[in-house]
C-alpha positions in Angstrom: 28.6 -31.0 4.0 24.9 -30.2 4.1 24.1 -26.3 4.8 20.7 -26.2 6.9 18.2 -23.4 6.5 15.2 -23.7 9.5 12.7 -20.9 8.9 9.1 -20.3 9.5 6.5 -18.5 8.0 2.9 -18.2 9.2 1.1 -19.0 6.2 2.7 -18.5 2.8 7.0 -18.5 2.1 7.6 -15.1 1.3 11.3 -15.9 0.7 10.2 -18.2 -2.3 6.9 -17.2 -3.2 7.1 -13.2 -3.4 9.4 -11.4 -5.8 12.6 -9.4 -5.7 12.9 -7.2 -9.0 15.6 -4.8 -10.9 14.4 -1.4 -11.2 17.2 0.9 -11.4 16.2 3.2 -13.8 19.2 4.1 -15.3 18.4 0.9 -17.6 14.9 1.1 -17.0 13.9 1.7 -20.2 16.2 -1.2 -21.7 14.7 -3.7 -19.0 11.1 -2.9 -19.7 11.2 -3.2 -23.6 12.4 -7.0 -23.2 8.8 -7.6 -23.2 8.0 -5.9 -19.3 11.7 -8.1 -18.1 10.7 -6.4 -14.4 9.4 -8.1 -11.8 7.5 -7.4 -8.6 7.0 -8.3 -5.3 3.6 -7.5 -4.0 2.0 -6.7 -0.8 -1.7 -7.5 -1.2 -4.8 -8.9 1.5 -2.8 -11.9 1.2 0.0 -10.5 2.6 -1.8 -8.4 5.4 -2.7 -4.9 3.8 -6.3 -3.8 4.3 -8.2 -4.3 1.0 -8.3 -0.7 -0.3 -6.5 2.2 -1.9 -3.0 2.7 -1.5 -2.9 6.9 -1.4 0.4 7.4 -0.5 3.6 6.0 0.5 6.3 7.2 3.0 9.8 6.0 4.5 10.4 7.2 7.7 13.5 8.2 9.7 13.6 4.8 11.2 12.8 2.7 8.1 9.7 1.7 8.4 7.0 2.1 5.5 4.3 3.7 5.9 1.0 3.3 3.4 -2.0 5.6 3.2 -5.0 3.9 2.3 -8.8 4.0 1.8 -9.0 1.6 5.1 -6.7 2.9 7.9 -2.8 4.3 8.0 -0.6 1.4 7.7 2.8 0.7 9.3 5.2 -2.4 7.7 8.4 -3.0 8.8 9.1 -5.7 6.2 7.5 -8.7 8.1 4.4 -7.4 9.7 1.5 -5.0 9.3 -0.1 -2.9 11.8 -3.2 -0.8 11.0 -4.6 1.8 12.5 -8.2 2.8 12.6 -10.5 4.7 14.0 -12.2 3.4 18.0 -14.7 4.7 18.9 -13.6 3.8 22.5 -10.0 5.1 22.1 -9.9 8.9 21.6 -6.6 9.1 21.0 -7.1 6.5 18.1 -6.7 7.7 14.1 -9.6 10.2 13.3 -10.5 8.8 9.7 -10.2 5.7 7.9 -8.8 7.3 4.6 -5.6 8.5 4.5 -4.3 10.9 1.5 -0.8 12.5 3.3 1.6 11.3 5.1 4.9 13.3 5.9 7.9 13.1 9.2 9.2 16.1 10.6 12.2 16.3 13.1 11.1 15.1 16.3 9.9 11.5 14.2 6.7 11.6 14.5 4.1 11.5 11.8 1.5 13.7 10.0 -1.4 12.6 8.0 -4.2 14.3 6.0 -7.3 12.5 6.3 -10.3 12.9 3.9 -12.9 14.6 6.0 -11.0 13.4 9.5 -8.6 16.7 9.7 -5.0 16.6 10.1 -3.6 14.1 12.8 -0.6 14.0 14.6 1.2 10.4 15.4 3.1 10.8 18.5 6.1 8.0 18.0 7.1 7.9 21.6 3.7 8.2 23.1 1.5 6.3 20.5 -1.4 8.3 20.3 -2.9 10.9 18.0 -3.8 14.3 18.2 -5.8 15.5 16.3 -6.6 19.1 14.6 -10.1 20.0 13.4 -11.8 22.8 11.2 -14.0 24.6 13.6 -16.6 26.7 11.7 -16.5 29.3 15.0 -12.9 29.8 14.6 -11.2 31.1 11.5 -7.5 30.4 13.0 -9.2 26.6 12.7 -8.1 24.0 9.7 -10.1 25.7 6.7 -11.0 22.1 5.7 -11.3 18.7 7.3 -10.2 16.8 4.0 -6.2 16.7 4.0 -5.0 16.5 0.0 -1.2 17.2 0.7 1.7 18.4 3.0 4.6 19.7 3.2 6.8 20.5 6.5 9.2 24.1 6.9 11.9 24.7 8.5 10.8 26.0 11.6 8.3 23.6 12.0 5.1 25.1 10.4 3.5 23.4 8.2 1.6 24.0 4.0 -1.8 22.3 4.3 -3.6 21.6 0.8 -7.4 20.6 1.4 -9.8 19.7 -0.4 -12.4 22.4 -0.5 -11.0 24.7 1.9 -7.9 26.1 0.2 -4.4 26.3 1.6 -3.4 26.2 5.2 0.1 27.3 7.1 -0.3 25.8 10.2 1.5 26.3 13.5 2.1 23.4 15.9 3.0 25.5 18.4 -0.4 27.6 18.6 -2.4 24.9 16.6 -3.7 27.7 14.6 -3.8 28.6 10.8 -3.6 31.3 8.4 -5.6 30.7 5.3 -5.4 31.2 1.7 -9.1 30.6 0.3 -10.1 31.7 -2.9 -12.7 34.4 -3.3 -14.8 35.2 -6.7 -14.3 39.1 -6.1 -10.4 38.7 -5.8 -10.0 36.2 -8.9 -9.6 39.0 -11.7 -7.3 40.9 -9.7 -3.6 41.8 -11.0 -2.5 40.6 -7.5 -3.5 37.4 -7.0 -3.7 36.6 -3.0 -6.0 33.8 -3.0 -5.4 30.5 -5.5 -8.6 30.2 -8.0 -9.6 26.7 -6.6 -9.9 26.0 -3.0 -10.3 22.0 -3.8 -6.3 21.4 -4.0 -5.0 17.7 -4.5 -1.4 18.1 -4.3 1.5 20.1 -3.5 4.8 20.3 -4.5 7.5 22.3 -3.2 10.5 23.5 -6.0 14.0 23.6 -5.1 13.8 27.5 -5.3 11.1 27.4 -2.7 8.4 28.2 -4.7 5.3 25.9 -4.0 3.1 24.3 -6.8 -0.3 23.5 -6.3 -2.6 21.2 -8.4 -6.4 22.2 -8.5 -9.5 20.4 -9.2 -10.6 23.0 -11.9 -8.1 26.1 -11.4 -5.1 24.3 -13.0 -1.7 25.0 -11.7 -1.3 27.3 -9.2 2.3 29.1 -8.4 2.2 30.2 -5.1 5.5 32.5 -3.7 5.6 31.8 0.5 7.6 35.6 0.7 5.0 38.0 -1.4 1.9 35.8 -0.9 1.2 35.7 -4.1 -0.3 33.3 -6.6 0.2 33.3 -10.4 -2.2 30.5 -12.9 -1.4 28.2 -15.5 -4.7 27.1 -16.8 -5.8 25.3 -19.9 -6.7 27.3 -23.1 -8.2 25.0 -25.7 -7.4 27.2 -28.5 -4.0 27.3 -27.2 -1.4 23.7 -28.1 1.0 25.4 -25.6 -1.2 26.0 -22.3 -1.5 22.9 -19.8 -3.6 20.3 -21.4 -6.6 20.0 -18.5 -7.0 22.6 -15.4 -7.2 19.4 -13.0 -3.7 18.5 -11.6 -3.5 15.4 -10.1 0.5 14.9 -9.2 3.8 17.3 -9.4 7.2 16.5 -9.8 10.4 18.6 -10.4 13.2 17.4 -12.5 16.8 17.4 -12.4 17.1 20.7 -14.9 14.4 22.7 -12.6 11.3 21.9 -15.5 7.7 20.8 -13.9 6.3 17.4 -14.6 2.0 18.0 -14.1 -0.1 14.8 -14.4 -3.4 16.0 -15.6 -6.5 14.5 -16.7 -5.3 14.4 -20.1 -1.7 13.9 -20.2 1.7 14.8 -19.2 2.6 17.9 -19.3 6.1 19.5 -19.0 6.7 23.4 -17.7 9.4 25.3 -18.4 9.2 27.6 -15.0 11.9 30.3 -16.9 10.6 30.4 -20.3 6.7 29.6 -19.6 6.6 27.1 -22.4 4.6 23.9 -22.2 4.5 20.6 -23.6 2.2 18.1 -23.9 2.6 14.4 -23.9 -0.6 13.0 -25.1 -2.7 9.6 -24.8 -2.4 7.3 -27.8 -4.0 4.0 -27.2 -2.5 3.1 -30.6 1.1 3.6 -30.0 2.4 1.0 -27.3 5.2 3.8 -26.0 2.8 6.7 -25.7 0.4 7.1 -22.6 -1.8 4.0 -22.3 -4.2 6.1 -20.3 -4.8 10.1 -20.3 -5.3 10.5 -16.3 -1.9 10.9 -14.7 -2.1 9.9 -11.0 1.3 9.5 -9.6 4.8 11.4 -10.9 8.7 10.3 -10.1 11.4 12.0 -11.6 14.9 10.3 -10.6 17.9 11.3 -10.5 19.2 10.7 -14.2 15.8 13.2 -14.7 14.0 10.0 -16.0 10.1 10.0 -15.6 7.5 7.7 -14.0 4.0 8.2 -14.7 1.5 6.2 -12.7 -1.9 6.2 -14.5 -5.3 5.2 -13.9 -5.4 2.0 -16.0 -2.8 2.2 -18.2 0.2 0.8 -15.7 3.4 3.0 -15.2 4.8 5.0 -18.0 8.6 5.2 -18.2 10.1 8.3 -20.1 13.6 9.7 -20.6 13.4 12.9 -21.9 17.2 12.6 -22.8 17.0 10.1 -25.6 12.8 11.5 -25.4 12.1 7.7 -25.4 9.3 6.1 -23.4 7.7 2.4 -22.2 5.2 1.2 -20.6 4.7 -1.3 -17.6 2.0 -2.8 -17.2 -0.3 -5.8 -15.0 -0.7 -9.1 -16.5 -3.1 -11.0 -14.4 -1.3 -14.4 -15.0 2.0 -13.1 -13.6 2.9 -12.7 -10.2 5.7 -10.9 -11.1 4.0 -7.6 -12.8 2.5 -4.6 -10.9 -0.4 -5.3 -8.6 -3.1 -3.7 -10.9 -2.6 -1.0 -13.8 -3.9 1.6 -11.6 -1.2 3.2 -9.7 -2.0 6.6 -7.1 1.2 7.3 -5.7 4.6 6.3 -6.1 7.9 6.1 -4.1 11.5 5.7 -3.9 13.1 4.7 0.0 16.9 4.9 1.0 18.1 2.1 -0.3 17.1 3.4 -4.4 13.8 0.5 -4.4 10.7 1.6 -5.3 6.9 1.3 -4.2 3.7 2.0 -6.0 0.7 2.6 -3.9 -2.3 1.1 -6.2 -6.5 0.8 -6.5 -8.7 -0.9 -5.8 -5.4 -2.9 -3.0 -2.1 -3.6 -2.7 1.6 -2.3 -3.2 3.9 -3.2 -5.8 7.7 -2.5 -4.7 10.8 -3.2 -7.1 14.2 -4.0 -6.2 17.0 -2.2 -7.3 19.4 -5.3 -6.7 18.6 -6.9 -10.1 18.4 -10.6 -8.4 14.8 -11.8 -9.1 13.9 -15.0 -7.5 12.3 -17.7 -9.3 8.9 -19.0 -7.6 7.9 -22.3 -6.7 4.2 -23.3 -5.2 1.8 -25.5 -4.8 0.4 -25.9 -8.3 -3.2 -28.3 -8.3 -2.6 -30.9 -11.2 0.6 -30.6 -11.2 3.0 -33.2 -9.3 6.0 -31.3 -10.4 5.2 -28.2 -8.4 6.0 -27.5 -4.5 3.4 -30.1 -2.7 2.3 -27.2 0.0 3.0 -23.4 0.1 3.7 -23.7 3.5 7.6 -24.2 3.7 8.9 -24.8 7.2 13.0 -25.8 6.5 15.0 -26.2 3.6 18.4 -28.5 3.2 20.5 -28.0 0.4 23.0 -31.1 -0.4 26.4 -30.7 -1.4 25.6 -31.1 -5.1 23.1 -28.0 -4.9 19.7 -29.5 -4.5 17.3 -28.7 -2.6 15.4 -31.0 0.0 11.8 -28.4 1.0 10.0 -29.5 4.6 6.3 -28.6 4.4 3.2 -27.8 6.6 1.1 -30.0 4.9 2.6 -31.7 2.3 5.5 -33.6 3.3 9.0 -33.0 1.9 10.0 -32.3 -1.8 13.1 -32.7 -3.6 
């Protein structure tokens, strides 16, 4: 008896045309060296993502995804997109186009850092935001009105990283902050109470509650929330063992308690306990090693297996187990790779699948399922291929084929 599948789709069959992929990284490394064996589903302008940046990615409490990009905050809830921009009519409308953090305390709603729009506040239940400012008249203001990074305590407070005006705790409760900005005549002391760059791109916070900070020229910061101190890791060109470039673009922690630091020149890994650093360098002539020296986006899973996002050389896979490493990378006549080889922030949601947030657009996100779909379209000059993207019902006989309804182009078989 014939099973009947009726389903519409408003301009393209995502069920067909868009990819599921296997990325569980526990054989990530063994997928990827079968000639990039990984495939991609992508969320691009065709889909309905604004043609920018991808900044950063978030999950929140309710499932939804939420991207950060060059053109607005965007909310999918794996059907539709809505973006938000700023009105000039609506006041209670985002305050900045570009988005660089996103993060969801307890009550649901949402945070984001905006470059050069302050920090904003998504009310879920209301749908508005509020928004928080640096006033130049007030030193309990923001210090800066670009957002890098944040990261959400306990009691509600909240670490704000900007870029230019330090670090921020932040009260919701008062709206006001205490600041921690550098100053030249404090930099030498043996105390340390200010970092030694105010222009911070990320934050990360370590299991022992120390947070890291990655500097535009001061390298890596240490900062202890209970003495108020900071401590510097910064490069030393005459030194093989000091961080390989002072600007820090991502931070993770792995499963033994080491830092991961994507710099400008490399990977770097920190031994917090013993101080000792190693490098992981760019060799455009080894296919395994770095296919780019600018590390934009770090993962480290749960196995402690590492995923580099770089600016233009795809995403670099280590294991620092077996201290084996591939590379994944775009391939412009695949659907089924990443989006683009430039990747600025990476992700993993609930259910183990991961998204990559990429420049100049779109999102690649990977499966952890392992069931990729084969793809059929419309194909011009070819009379074998799907006769119109636009799939409207699909019939499957007893013996397994397939009869395809189209838009446009009649019915297939």
């Amino acid at each position: 008896m014939m099973q009947i599948f009726g389903f519409y789709i408003k301009q393209v069959v995502i069920a067909l045309l868009l990819l599921l992929v296997s990325i569980n990284v526990n054989t990530f490394s063994e997928q990827a060296e079968t000639n990039n064996a990984l495939s991609f589903k992508r969320l691009t302008t065709r889909e309905g993502m604004p043609a920018s940046s991808v900044n950063v990615i978030l999950q929140d409490s309710r499932g939804f995804m939420w991207f950060g990009t060059g053109d607005g905050l965007v909310r999918y809830d794996g059907h539709d997109f809505r973006v938000f921009r700023p009105d000039a009519n609506d006041p209670n409308s985002i305050s900045h186009n570009s988005v660089l953090a996103l993060k969801e305390d307890s009550n649901g709603d949402i945070w984001v850092g905006t470059d050069e729009g302050g920090l904003n506040l998504w009310h879920r239940e209301a749908e508005k935001f509020i928004h928080y400012f640096h006033d130049p008249n007030d030193e309990s203001s923001l210090s800066d009105d670009s957002v890098s990074d944040l990261l959400i305590n306990d009691d509600g407070t909240i670490w704000v990283s900007t870029i230019g005006g330090g670090l921020n705790l932040f009260d919701p409760k008062t709206g006001r902050c205490e600041r921690f900005i550098f100053h030249p005549d404090k930099a030498d002391s043996l105390d340390h109470d200010t970092p030694n760059d105010n222009l911070i791109r990320v934050m990360m916070r370590s299991r022992q509650g120390i947070i890291w900070l990655g500097t535009n020229l001061g390298g890596l910061n240490r900062f202890d929330p209970q003495t108020r101190k900071f401590q510097y890791y910064e490069h030393d060109p005459l030194d093989s063992e000091s961080i390989s470039h002072n600007r820090i673009d991502s931070i993770a922690e792995g499963v033994d308690g080491t830092l991961w630091l994507g710099t400008e020149q490399g990977l770097c890994c920190l031994d917090p306990q013993s101080e000792y650093i190693e490098r992981f360098e760019y060799d455009p002539n080894d296919p395994d090693a770095l296919q780019n020296p600018t590390i934009e986006s770090l993962f480290v899973d749960s196995k402690g297996n590492v995923l580099a996002g770089t600016d233009g050389g795809g995403l670099h896979c280590y294991d620092p187990r077996k201290k084996q490493s591939v590379n994944i990378i775009h391939n412009k006549y695949d659907d089924r790779t990443l989006v683009s080889n430039v990747i600025r922030s990476i992700y993993q949601d609930d259910n183990g699948d991961f998204w990559m947030g990429h420049f100049p657009s779109g999102v690649s996100y990977a499966n952890k399922l392992n069931t990729p779909f084969r793809v059929y379209r419309n194909i011009p000059g070819q009379d074998n291929s799907l006769s119109d993207d636009r799939v409207l019902s699909v019939i499957e006989e007893d013996s397994g084929n397939l009869w395809v309804g189209t838009d446009r182009g009649g019915l297939n078989y």
